[in-house]
N, C-alpha and C positions, 0 to 999 in steps of 0.2 A: 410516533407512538411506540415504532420498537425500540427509540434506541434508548442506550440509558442515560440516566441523569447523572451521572458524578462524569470527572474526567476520570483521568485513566488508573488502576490502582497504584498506590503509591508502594514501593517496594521495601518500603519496612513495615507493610501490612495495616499499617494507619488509613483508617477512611478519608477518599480522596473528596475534593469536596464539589460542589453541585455545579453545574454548567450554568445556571441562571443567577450563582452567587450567594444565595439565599445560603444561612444556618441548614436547612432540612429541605428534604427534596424527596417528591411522589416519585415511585419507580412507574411508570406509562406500563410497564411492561405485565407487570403484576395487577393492574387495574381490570374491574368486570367489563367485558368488551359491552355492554348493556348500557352500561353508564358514559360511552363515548361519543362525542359528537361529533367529531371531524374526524377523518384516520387521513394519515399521509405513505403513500408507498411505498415512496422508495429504497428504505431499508430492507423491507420485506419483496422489493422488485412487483411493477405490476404486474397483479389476476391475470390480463389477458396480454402478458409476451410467456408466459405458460413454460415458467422454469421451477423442476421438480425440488432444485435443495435449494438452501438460503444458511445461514451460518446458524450453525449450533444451539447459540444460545437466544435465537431469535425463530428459532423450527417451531414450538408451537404455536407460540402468537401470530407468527405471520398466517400459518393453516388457518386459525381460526378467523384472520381478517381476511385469507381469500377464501373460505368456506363463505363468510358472510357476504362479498362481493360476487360472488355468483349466485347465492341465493334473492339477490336485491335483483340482479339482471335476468334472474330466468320468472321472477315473478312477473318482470316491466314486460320482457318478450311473452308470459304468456298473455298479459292484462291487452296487451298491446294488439297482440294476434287475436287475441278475440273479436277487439270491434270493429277489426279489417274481414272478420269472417275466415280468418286463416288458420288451422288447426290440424295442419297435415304435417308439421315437422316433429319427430321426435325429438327431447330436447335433453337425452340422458348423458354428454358429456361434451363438455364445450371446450379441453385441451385435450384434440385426439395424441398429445405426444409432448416432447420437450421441444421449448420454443416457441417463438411467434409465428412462424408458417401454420402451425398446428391450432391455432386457435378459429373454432367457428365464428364466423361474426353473427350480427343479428339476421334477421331473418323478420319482417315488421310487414 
């Protein structure tokens, strides 16, 4: 979903043309993240190995699929913790740092 659809530009500033061949090509990048079904990580590097940058032109969209990916797991942890009776964790950040050491796991 970050990455883009053309290959790479062509350097006499000519539109370079679409990775799946077709005439015309969605940019994934520019689409409402509302209207996605599947997201794939990797460009944007997984939510929980909890690394603060990602390339430039892929900073906001990946924020907002890892905004969205911790909002889906702290709702599952809290839904989760409820019908175990567990409600004692605070659950105000779940990468205390850069990197994967720093990520909290669940807690169920």
């Amino acid at each position: 979903m970050a990455d883009s659809p053309r290959e790479e530009p062509k350097t006499d500033g000519s539109q370079s043309r679409c990775l799946d061949g077709k005439d015309g090509c969605e940019d994934c990048q520019k689409v409402d993240l509302a209207t996605a079904k599947t997201i794939h990580f990797t460009l944007c590097r997984k939510p929980w190995m909890c690394h603060s940058s990602t390339k430039t032109n892929r900073k906001e969209l990946c924020k907002k699929l890892h905004h969205e990916w911790f909002r889906v797991r702290k709702d599952f942890e809290l839904t989760e913790r409820a019908k175990n009776g567990n409600t004692s964790r605070d659950l105000k950040d779940f990468c205390r740092g850069d990197g994967p050491q720093f990520y909290v796991p669940m807690e169920l």
